[in-house]
Rosetta silent file (secondary structure, phi, psi, omega in degrees, C-alpha in Angstrom):
SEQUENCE: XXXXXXXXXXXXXXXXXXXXXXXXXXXXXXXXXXXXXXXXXXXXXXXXXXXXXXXXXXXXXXXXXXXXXXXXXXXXXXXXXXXXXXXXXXXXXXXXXXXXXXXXXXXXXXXXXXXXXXXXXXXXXX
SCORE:     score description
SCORE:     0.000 S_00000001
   1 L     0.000  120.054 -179.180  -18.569  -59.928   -1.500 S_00000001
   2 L   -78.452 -146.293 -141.233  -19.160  -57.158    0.979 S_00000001
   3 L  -129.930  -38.760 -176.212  -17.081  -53.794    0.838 S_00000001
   4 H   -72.841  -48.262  159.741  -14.592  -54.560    3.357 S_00000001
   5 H   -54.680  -32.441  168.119  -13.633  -57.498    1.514 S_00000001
   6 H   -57.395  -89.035 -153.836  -13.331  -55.247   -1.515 S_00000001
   7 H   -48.795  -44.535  176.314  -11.343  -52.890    0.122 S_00000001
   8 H   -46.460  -49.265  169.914   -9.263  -55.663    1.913 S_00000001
   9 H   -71.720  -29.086 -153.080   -8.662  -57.020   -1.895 S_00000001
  10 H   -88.631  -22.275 -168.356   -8.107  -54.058   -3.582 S_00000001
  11 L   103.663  124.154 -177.786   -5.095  -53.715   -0.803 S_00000001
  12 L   -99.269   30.394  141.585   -5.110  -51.562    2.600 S_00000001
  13 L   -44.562  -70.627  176.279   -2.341  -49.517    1.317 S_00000001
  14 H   -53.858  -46.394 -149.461   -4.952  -47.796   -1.278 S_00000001
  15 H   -76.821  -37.749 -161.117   -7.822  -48.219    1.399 S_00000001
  16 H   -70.006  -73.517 -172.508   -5.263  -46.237    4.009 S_00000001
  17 H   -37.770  -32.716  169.173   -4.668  -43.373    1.036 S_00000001
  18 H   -51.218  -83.104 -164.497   -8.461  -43.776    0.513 S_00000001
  19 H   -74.020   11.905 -173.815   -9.256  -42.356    3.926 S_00000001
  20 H   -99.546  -63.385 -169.475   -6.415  -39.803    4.082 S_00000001
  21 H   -40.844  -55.400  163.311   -7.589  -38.209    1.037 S_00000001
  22 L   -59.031  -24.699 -174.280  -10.823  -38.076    2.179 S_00000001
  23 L   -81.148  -50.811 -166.992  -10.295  -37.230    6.013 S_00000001
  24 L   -75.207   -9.070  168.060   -8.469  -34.042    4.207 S_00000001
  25 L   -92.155   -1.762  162.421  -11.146  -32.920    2.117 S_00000001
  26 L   -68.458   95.739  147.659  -13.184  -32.715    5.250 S_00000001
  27 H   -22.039  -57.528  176.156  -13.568  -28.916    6.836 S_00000001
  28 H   -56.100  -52.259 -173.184  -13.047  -30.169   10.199 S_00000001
  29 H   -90.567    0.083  141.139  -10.209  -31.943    9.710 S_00000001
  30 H   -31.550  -60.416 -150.911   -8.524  -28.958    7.553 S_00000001
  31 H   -91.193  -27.300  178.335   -9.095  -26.167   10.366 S_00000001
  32 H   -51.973  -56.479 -163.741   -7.883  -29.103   12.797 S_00000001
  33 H   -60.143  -45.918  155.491   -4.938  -29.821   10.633 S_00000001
  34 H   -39.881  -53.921 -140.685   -4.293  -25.546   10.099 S_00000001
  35 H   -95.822  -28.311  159.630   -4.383  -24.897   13.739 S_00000001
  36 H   -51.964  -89.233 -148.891   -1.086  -28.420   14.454 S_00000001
  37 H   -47.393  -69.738 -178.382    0.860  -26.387   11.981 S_00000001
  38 H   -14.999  -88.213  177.187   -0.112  -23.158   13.205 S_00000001
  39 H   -24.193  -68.750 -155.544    1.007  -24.160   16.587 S_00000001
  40 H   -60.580  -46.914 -163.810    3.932  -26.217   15.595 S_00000001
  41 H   -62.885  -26.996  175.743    5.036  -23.336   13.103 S_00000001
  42 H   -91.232  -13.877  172.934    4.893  -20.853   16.358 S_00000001
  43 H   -84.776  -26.800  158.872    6.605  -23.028   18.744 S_00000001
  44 H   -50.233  -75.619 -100.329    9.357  -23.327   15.880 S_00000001
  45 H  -104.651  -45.539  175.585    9.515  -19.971   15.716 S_00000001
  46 H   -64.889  -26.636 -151.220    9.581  -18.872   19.439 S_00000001
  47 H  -102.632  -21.208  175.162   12.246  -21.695   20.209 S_00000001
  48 H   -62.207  -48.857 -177.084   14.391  -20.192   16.995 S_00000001
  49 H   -69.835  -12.973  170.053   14.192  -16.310   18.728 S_00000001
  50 H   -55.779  -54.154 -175.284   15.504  -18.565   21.953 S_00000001
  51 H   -58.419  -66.054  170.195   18.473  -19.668   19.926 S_00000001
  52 H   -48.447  -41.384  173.509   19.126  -16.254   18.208 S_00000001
  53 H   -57.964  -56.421 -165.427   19.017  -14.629   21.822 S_00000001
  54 H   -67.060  -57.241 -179.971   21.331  -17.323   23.099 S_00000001
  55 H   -55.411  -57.866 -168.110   24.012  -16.552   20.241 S_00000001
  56 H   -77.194   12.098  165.150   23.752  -13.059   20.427 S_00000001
  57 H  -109.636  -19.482  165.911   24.183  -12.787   24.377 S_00000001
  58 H   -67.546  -56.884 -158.893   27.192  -15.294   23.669 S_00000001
  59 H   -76.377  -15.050 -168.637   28.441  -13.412   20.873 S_00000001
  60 H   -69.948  -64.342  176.169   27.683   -9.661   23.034 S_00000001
  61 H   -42.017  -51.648 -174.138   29.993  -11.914   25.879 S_00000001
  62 H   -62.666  -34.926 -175.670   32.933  -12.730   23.683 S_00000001
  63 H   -79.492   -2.365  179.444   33.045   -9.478   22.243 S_00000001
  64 H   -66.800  -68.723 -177.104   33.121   -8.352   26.197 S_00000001
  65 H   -57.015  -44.173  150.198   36.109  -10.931   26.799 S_00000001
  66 H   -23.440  -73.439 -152.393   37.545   -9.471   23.549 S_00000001
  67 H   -74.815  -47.837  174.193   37.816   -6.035   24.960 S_00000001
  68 H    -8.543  -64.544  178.928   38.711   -7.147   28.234 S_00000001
  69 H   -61.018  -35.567  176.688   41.406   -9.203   27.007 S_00000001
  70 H   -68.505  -51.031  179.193   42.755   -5.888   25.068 S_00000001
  71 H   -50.173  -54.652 -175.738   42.583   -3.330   27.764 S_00000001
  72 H   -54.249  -54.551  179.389   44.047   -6.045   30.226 S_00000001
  73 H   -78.110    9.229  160.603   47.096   -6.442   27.634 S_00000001
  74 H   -76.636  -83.259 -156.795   47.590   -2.483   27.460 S_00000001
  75 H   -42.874  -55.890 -154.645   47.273   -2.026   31.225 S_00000001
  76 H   -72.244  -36.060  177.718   49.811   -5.373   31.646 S_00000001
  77 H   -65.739  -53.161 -175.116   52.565   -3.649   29.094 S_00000001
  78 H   -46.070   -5.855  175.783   52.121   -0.466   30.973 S_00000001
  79 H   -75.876  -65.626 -161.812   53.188   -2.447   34.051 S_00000001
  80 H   -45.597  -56.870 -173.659   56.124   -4.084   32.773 S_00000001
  81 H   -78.886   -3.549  159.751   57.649   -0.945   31.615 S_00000001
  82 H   -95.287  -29.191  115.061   57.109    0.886   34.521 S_00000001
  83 H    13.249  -97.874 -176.739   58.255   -2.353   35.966 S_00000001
  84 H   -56.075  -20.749 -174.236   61.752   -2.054   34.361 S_00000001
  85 H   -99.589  -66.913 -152.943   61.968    1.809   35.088 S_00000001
  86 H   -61.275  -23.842 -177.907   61.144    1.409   39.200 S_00000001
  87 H   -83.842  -46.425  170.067   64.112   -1.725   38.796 S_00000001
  88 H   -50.441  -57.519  153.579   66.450    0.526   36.847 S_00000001
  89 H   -37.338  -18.323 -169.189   65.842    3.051   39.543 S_00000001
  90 H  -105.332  -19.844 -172.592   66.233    0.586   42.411 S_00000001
  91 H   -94.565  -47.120  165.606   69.629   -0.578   40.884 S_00000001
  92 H   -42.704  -61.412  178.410   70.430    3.091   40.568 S_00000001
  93 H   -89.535    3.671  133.755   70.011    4.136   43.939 S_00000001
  94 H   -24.537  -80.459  165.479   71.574    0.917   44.934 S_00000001
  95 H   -11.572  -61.846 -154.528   74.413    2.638   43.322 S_00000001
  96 H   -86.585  -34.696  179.849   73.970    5.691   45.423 S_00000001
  97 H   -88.621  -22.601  137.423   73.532    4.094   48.949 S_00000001
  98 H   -54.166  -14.187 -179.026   77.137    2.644   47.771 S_00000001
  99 H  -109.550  -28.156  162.207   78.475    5.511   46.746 S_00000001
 100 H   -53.064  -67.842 -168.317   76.846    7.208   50.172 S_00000001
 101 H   -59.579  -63.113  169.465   78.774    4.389   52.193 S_00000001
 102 H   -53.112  -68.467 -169.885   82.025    4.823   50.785 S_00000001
 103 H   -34.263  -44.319 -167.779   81.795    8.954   50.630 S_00000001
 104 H   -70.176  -45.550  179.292   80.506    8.427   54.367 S_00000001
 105 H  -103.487   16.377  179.827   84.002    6.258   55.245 S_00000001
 106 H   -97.635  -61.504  172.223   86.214    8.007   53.251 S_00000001
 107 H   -50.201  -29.810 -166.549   85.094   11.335   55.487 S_00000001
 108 H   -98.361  -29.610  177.449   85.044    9.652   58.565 S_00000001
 109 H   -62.287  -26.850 -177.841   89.004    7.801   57.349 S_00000001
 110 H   -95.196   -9.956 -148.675   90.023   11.929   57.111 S_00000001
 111 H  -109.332  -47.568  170.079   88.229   13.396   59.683 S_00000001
 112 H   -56.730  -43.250 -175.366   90.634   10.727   62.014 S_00000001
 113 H   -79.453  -37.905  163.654   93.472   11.239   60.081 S_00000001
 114 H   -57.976  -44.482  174.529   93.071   15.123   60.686 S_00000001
 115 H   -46.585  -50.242  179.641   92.637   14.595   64.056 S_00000001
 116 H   -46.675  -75.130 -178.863   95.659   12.420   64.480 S_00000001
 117 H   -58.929    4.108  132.381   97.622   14.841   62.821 S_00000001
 118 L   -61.547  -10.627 -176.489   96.619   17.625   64.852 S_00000001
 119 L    38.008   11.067  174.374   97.128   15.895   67.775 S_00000001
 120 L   102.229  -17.829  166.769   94.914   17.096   69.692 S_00000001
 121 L   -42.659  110.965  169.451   96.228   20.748   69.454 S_00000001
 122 L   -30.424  178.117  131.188   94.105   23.586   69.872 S_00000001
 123 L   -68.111  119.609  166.790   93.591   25.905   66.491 S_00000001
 124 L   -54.230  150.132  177.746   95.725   28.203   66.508 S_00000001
 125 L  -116.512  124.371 -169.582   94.053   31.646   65.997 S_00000001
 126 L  -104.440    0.000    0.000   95.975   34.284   63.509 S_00000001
């Protein structure tokens, strides 16, 4: 029975486990094996500060839109209520260019009505 057949009996599950063990007590394939992980462990590591950068320029944004959103709802009450004071004012002098209009034909209804009754008659002079 040659060796192959042995191993081949013996199972190539064991035979596989066989050469694993062995391929790892092997220098070469150690510093081989060191230098994947190495790699893999820095390419982790770099794509994790990618991620952390991406949240924290997200979270830097929101808190942006945050204040944004605050100032913007200051600034928008200060409208409104200046808002409601230029319309109270515009209803006011409403008022006033009505109260102008009459005052204006009530003076012009006397200033006829003097006339009439004067008839046209110099002023007398005392």
């Amino acid at each position: 029975m040659t060796l192959q057949e042995v191993l081949i009996s013996i199972g190539g599950g064991a035979g596989a486990v066989g050469l694993i063990v062995r391929a790892l007590r092997s220098p070469k394939t150690r510093a081989m094996l060191s230098r994947f992980v190495s790699n893999s462990v820095l390419d982790l590591s770099e794509a994790i500060k990618s991620l952390q950068s991406v949240v924290e320029a997200q979270g830097d944004s929101i808190e942006w839109l945050r204040q944004e959103l605050s100032s913007t709802k200051i600034e928008l009450e200060a409208a409104r209520a200046q808002l409601v004071k230029t319309e109270a004012l515009a209803i006011e002098n409403a008022a006033l260019r009505a109260r102008v209009a009459d005052l204006e034909a009530q003076v012009h209804k006397l200033e006829e009505e003097l006339k009439r009754r004067r008839g046209g008659r110099p002023k007398s002079s005392e």
